[in-house]
C-alpha positions as CSV (number, residue, x, y, z in Angstrom):
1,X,0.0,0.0,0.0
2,X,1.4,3.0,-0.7
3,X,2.3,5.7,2.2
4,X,-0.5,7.9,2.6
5,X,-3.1,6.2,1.0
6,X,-6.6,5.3,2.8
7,X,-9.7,3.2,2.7
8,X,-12.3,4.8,4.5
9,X,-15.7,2.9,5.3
10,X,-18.9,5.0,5.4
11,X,-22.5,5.4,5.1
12,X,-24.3,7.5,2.8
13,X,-28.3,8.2,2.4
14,X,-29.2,9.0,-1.3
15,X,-32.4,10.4,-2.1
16,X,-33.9,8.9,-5.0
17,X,-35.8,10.9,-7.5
18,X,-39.4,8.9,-6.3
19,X,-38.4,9.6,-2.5
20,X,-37.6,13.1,-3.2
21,X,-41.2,13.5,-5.1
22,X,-42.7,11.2,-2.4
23,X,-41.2,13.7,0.3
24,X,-42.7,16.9,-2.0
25,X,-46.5,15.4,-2.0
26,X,-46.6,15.1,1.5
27,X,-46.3,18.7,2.7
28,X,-48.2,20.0,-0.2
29,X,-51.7,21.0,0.7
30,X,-55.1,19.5,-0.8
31,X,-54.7,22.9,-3.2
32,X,-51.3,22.5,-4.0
33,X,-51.4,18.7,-4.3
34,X,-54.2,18.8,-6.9
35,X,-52.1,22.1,-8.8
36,X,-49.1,20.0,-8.8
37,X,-50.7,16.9,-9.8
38,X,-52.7,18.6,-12.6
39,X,-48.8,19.8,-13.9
40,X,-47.2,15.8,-13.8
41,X,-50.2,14.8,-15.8
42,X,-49.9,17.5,-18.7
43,X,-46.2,16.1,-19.1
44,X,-47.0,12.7,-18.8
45,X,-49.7,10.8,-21.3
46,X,-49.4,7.2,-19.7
47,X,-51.5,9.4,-16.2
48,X,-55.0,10.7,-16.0
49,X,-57.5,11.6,-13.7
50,X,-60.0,9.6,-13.0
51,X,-63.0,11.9,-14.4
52,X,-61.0,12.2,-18.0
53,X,-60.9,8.0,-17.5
54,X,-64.8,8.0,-16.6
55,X,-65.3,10.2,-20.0
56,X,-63.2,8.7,-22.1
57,X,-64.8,4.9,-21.5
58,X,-68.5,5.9,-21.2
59,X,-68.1,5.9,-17.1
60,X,-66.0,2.5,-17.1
61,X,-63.3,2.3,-15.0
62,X,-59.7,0.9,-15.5
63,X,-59.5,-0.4,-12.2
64,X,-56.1,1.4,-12.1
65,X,-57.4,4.3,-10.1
66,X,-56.0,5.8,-6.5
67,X,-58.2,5.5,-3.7
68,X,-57.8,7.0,0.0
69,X,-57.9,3.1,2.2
70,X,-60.8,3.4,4.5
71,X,-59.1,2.6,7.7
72,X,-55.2,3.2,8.2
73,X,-52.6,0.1,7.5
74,X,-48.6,0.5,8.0
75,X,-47.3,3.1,5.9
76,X,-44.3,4.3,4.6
77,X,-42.7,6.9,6.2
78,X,-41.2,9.7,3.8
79,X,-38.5,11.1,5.6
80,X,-35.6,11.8,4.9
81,X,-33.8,10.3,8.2
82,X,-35.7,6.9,7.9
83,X,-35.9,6.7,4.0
84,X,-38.3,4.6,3.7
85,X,-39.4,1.9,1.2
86,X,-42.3,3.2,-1.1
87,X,-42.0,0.5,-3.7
88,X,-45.0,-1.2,-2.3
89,X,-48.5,-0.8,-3.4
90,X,-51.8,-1.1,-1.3
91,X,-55.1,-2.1,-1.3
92,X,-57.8,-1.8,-4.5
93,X,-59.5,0.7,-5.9
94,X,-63.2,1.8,-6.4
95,X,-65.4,3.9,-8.4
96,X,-63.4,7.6,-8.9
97,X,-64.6,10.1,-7.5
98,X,-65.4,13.3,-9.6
99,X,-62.9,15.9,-8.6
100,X,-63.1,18.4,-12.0
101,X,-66.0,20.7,-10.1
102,X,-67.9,20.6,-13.2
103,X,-71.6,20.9,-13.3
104,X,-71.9,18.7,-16.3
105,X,-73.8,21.3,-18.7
106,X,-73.5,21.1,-21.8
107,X,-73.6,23.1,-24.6
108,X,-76.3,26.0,-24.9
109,X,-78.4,26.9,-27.3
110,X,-80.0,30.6,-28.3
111,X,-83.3,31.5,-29.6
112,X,-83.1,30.6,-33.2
113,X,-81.7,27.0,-31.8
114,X,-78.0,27.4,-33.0
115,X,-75.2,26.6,-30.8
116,X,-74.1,29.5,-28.1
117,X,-70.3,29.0,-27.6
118,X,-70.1,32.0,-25.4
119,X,-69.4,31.3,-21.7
120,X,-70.1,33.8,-18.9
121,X,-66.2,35.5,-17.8
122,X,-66.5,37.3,-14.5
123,X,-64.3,40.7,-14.9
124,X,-61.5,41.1,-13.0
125,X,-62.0,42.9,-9.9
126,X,-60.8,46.5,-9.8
127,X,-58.7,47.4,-7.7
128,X,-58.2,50.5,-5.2
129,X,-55.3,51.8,-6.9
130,X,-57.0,51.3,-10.2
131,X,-60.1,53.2,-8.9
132,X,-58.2,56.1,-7.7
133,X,-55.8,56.7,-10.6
134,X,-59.3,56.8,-13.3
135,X,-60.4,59.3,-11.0
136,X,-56.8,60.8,-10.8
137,X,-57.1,60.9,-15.1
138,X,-60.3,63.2,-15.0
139,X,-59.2,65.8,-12.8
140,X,-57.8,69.3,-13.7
141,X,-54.2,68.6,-12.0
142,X,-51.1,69.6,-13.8
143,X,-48.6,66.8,-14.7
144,X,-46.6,67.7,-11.1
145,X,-49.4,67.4,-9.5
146,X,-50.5,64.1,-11.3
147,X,-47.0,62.3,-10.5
148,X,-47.5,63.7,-6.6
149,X,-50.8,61.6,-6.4
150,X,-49.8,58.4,-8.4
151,X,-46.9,58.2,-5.7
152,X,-49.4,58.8,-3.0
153,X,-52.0,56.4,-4.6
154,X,-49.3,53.3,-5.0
155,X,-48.2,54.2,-1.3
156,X,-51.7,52.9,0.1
157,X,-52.3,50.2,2.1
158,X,-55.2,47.6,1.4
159,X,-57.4,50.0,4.2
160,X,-56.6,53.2,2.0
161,X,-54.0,54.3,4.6
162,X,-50.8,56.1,4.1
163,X,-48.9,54.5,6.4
164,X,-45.4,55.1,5.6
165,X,-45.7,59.0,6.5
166,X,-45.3,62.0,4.2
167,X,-41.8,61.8,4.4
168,X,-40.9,58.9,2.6
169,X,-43.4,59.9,-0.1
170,X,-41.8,62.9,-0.6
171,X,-38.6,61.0,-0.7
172,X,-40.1,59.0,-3.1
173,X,-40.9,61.7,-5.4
174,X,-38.3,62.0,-8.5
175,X,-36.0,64.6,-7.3
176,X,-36.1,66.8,-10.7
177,X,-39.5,67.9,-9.5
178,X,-38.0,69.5,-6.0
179,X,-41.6,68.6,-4.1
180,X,-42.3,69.5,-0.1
181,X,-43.6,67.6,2.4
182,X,-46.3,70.2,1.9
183,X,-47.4,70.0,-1.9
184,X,-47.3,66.5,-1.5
185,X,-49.7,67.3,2.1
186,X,-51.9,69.4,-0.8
187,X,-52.1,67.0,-3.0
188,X,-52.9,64.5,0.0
189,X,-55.9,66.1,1.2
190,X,-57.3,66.2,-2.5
191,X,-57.0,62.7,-3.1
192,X,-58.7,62.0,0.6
193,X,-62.3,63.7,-1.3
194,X,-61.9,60.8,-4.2
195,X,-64.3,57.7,-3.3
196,X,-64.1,56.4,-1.5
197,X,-63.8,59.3,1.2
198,X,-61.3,59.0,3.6
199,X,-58.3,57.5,1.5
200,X,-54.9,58.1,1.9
201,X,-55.4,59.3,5.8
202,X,-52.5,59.1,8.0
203,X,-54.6,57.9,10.6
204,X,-58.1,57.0,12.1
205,X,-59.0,60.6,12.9
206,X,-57.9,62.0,9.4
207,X,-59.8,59.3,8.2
208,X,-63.1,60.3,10.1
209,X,-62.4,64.0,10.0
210,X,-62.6,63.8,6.4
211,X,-65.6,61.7,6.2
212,X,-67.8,64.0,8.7
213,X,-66.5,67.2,6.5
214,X,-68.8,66.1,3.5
215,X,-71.8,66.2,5.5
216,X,-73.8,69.0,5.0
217,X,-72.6,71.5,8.0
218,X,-76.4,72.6,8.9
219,X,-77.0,68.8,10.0
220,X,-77.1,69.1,14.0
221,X,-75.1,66.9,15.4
222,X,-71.5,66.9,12.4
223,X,-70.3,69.6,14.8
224,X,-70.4,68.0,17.8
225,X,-69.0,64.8,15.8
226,X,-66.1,66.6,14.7
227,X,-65.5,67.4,18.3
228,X,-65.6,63.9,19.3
229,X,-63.3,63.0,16.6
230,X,-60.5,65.6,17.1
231,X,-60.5,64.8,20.5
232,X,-62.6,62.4,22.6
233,X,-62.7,59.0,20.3
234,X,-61.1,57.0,23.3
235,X,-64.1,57.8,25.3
236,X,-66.4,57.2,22.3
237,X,-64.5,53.4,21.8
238,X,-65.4,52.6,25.4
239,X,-69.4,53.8,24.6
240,X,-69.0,56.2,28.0
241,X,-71.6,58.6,26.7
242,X,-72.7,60.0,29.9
243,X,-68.7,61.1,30.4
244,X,-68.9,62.3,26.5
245,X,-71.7,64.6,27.1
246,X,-70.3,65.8,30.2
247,X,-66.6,66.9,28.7
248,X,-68.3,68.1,25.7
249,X,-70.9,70.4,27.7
250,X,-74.0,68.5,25.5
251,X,-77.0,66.4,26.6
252,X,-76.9,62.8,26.4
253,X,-79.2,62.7,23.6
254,X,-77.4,65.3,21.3
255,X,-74.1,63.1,22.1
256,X,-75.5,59.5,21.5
257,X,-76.6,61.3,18.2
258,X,-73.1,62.3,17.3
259,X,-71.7,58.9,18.2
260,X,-74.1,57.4,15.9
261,X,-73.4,59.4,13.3
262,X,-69.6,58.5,13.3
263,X,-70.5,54.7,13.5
264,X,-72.0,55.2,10.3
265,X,-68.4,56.2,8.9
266,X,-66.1,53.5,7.3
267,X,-63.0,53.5,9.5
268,X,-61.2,51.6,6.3
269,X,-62.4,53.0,2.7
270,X,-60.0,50.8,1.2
271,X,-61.3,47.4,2.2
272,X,-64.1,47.8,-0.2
273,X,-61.9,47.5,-3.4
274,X,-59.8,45.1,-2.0
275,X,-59.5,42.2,-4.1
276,X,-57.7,40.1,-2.5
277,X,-59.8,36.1,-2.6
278,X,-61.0,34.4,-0.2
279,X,-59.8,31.3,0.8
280,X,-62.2,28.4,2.2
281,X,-60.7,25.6,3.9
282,X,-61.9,21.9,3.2
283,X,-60.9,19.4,5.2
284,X,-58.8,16.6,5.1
285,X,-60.2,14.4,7.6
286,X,-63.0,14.0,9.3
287,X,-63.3,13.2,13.2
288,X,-66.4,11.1,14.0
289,X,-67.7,9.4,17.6
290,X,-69.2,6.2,17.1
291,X,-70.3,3.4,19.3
292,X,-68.6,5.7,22.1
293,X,-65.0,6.0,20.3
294,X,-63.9,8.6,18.2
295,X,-63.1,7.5,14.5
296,X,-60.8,9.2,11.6
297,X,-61.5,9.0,8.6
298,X,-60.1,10.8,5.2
299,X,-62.3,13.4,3.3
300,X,-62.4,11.4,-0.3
301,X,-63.3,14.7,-2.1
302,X,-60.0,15.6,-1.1
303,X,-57.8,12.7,-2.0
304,X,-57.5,13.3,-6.3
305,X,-57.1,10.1,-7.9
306,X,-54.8,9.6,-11.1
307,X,-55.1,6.6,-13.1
308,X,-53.4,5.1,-15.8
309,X,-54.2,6.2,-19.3
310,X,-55.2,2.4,-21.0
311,X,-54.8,3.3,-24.3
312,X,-51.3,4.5,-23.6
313,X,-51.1,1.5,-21.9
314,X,-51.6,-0.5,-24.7
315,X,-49.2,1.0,-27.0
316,X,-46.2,0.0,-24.7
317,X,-46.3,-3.2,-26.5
318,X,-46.4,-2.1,-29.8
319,X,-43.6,0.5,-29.5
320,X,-40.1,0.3,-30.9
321,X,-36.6,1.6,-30.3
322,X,-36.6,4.7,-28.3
323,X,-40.0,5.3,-28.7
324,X,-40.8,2.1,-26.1
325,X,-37.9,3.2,-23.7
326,X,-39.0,6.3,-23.1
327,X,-43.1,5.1,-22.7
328,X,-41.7,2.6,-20.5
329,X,-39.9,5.2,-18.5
330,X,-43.4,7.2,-18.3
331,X,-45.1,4.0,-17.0
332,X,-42.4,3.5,-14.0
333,X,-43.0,7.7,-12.9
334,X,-46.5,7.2,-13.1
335,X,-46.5,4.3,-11.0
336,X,-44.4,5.7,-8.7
337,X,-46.6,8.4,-8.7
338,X,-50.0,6.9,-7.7
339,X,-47.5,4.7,-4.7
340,X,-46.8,8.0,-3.5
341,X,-50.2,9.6,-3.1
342,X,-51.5,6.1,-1.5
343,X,-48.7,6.0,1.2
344,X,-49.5,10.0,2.0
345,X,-53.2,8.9,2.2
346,X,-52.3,6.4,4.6
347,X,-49.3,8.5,6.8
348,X,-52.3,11.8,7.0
349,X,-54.9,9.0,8.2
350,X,-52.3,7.3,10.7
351,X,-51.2,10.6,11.9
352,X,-54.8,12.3,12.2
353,X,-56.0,9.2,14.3
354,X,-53.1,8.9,17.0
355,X,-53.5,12.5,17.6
356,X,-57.5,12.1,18.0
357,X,-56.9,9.2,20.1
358,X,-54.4,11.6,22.3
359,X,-56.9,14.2,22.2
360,X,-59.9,12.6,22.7
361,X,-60.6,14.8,25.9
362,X,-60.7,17.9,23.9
363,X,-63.2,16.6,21.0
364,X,-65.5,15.7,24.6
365,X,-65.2,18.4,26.7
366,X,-63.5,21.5,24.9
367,X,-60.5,23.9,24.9
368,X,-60.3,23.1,28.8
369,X,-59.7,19.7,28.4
370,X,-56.6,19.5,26.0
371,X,-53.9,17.5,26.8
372,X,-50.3,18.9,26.7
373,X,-48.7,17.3,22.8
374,X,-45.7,17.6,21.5
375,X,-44.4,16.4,17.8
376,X,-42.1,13.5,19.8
377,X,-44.8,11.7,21.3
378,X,-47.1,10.7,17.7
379,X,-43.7,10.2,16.1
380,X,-42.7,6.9,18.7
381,X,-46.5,6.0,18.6
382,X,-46.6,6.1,14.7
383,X,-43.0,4.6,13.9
384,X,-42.0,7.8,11.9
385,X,-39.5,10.9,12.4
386,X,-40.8,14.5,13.8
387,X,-39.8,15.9,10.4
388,X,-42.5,13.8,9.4
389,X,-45.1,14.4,11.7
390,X,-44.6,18.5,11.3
391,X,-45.3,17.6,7.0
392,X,-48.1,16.0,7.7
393,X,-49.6,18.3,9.7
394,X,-49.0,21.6,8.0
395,X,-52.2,22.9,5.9
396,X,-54.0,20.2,6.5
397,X,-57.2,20.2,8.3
398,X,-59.7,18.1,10.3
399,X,-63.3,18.7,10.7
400,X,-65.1,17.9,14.5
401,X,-68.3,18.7,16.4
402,X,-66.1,21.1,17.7
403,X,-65.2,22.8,14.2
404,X,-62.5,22.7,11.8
405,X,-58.5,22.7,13.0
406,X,-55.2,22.5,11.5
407,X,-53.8,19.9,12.9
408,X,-51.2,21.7,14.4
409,X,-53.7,23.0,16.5
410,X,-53.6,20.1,18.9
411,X,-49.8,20.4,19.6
412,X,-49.1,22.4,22.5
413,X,-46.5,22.9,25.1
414,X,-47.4,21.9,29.1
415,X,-47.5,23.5,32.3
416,X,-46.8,21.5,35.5
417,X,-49.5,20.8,38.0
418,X,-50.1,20.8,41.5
419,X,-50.4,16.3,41.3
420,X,-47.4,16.2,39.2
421,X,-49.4,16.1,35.5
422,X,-49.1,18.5,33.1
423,X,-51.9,21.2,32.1
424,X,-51.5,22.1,27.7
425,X,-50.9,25.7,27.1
426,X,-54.7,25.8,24.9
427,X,-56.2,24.4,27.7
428,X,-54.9,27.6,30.6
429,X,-55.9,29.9,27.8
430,X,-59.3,28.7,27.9
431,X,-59.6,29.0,31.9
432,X,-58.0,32.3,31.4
433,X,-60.6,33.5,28.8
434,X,-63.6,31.7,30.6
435,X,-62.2,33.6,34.1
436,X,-62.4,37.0,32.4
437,X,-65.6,36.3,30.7
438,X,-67.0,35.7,34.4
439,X,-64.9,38.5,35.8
440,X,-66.7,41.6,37.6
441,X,-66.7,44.8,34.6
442,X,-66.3,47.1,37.8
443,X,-63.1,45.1,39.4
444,X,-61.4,42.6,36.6
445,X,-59.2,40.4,37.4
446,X,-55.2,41.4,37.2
447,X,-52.6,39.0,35.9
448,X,-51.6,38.0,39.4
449,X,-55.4,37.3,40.3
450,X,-55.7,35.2,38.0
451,X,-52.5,33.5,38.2
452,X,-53.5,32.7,41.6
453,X,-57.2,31.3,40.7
454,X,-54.8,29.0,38.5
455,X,-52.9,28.1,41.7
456,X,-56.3,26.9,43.1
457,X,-57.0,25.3,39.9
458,X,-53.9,23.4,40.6
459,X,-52.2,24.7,37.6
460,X,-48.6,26.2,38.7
461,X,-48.2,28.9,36.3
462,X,-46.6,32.0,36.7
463,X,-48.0,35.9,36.0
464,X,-46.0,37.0,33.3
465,X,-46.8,34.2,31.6
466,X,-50.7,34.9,32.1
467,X,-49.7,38.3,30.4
468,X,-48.2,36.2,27.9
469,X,-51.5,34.2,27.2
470,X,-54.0,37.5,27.8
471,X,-51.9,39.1,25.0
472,X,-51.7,35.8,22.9
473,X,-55.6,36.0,23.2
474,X,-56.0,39.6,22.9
475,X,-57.4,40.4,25.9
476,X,-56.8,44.0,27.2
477,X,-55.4,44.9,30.9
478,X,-57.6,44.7,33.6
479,X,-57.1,49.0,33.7
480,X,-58.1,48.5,30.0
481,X,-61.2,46.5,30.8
482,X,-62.2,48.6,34.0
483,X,-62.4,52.2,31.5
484,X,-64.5,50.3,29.2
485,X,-66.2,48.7,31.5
């Protein structure tokens, strides 16, 4: 052997390409997984969904179809640190289940009975900035003036504030034009009169100020409104009328007037035009009590099924040369594929069960009742890795009597007890908000009151970290709650 030469013995974990993919799928939400899905099977003709299968063979089935299993069976895990087999495939499938969203209507016809091709398209929504700058174009401004405002107007937030300041608007405008903080103020308060009223206020007085100027200035109570606004609104947030009246030197009547005359203002003229969509969770698994247990079971409108393409199928045999190398390549990644989606069917069910089974208190009693869970514990009673567990429970949901959770929500730290158990953090935060809820308006409850009803509780927790959880829950200060109580 030659000096300095040596053999070194070692281990090495390479990721396949399927494990890789198989790793991908199962973090992906039920969204994502059926975008990403709808993308493999545009570059790959031997996969289809089972609805193009269904419509292609006059509603017959291949029988090649993924299916979610109805009851969890040993899975493999996809993580990296255990790299797992996912060569095997699982049980049969059934009918497909129609996962296009179509309504099934066909084409429409018109009066004189010819063919109507046209199909309704929903505009695009406008949005605040667009609204503003087609007012901006039929104003009288000059072109300074117009650059001013589209700087302003892009500088919004999705409320129609102007929260960065004049300052770094100004900064913002191009330096040949040499514009003040106050032109671009002037040019402000102009575009604040635009509709909606009240854009591009610094701040929730501006905003209201604004508002109660268009009002005709005979109406009896804007004056006393605008009084309220420049200067009494944290009396008018805790509804103290009877202190109201009193500071402004009115009658109760003419102030509850005024009050509900700025309630009829829109503290955010933006939100109207704001276009952003809204998203609607469907859940992945449902949580069911029968026969005195609690069951899991996966939603199958949410588990897409791919099949294989028969026809494609067919022509595997009949190809040639490269041609038949390349289909045969096709066949493997779609197989792969439709193992993949099976084992992250059956890791989501596995998963969503042991952490109803642990939980099982909560789904029965409530938030009071939730047990202290951590990522470690379903890990050793499933067989798979943490990194695992925190995949499979990211953005995806499970629907109870008790509503509709990530199932993150059910992971939460502990707090020691008086016996030597452990309370979960959920749980205190649900004794702290039913405490305040019970709490006297006239004398609420400080942090170290409560903290101590804990102690009788027999939950050892300390008062800064009942701040902690008030804030967490949004609960204002007991001096907070006493002013508007």
């Amino acid at each position: 052997m030659k000096p300095g030469l040596q053999f070194r013995l070692n281990q090495q974990l390479t990721l396949t390409p399927q494990l890789q993919q198989a790793i991908r799928l199962l973090q992906l939400s039920q969204l994502e997984l059926e975008a990403e899905l709808r993308q493999i099977a545009e570059s790959n003709p031997l996969l289809e969904f089972s609805e193009d299968s269904a419509a292609e063979n006059d509603g017959d089935g291949d029988g090649n179809e993924f299916e979610a299993p109805a009851e969890a069976s040993t899975s493999s895990d996809v993580d990296v640190d255990e790299a797992a087999d996912w060569s095997e495939s699982t049980g049969p499938a059934e009918e497909p289940i129609d996962f296009s969203g179509s309504n099934g209507s066909g084409s429409r016809t018109n009066g004189s009975g010819e063919d109507d091709n046209f199909e309704p398209q929903n505009a695009a929504p406008e949005t605040l900035q667009e609204h503003l700058l087609w007012q901006l174009n039929l104003t009288h401004l000059s072109l300074r003036e117009r650059t001013i405002a589209a700087i302003l107007i892009d500088s919004l937030n999705a409320d129609g504030y102007l929260t960065e300041g004049l300052d770094a608007v100004t900064a913002a405008v191009p330096t040949d034009l040499k514009a003040s903080v106050e032109e671009v103020d002037a040019v402000r308060r102009l575009l604040q009169r635009f509709d909606p009223t009240g854009v591009a206020s610094l701040d929730l007085r501006d905003c209201l100020r604004v508002q109660l100027e268009q009002f005709d200035p005979e109406l009896p109570q804007r004056e006393l409104a605008l009084r309220i606004v420049d200067g009494e609104l944290e009396l008018l947030a805790r509804n103290d009328i009877a202190r109201l009246a009193r500071r402004l030197r009115a009658t109760e009547d003419e102030t509850h007037a005024a009050a509900v005359l700025i309630r009829s203002l829109d503290p955010r003229p933006g939100a109207a035009l704001d276009v952003t969509p809204v998203e609607y969770v469907a859940p992945d698994v449902y949580a069911r009590k029968d026969g005195g247990r609690w069951r899991v079971s996966l939603n199958p409108d949410c588990q897409p099924r791919l099949g294989l393409n028969q026809h494609y199928c067919n022509l595997i045999a009949q190809a040639r040369g490269d041609d038949a190398s390349w289909m045969r390549g096709q066949l493997q990644e779609a197989r792969w594929l439709i193992k993949s989606l099976e084992s992250r069917a059956e890791t989501l069910l596995k998963v969503a069960d042991a952490i109803v089974r642990r939980q099982s208190a909560f789904l029965d009693y409530g938030p009071e009742a939730m047990h202290p869970l951590v990522l470690r514990e379903v890990a050793e009673e499933v067989g798979m890795h943490e990194s695992t567990i925190s995949r499979v429970t990211t953005r995806k949901y499970i629907h109870t009597p008790r509503g509709t959770f990530e199932l993150k929500h059910f992971f939460s730290s502990g707090v020691s007890t008086e016996d030597g158990g452990s309370a979960s953090a959920t749980a205190i935060q649900a004794m702290l908000r039913k405490l305040v809820d019970a709490e006297d308006p006239r004398k609420p409850l400080s942090d170290q009151a409560i903290a101590e009803e804990l102690h009788r509780k027999g939950i050892q927790v300390a008062r800064r970290t009942v701040a902690k959880y008030r804030e967490a829950l949004r609960i204002p200060s007991s001096s907070e709650r006493q002013r508007a109580g």
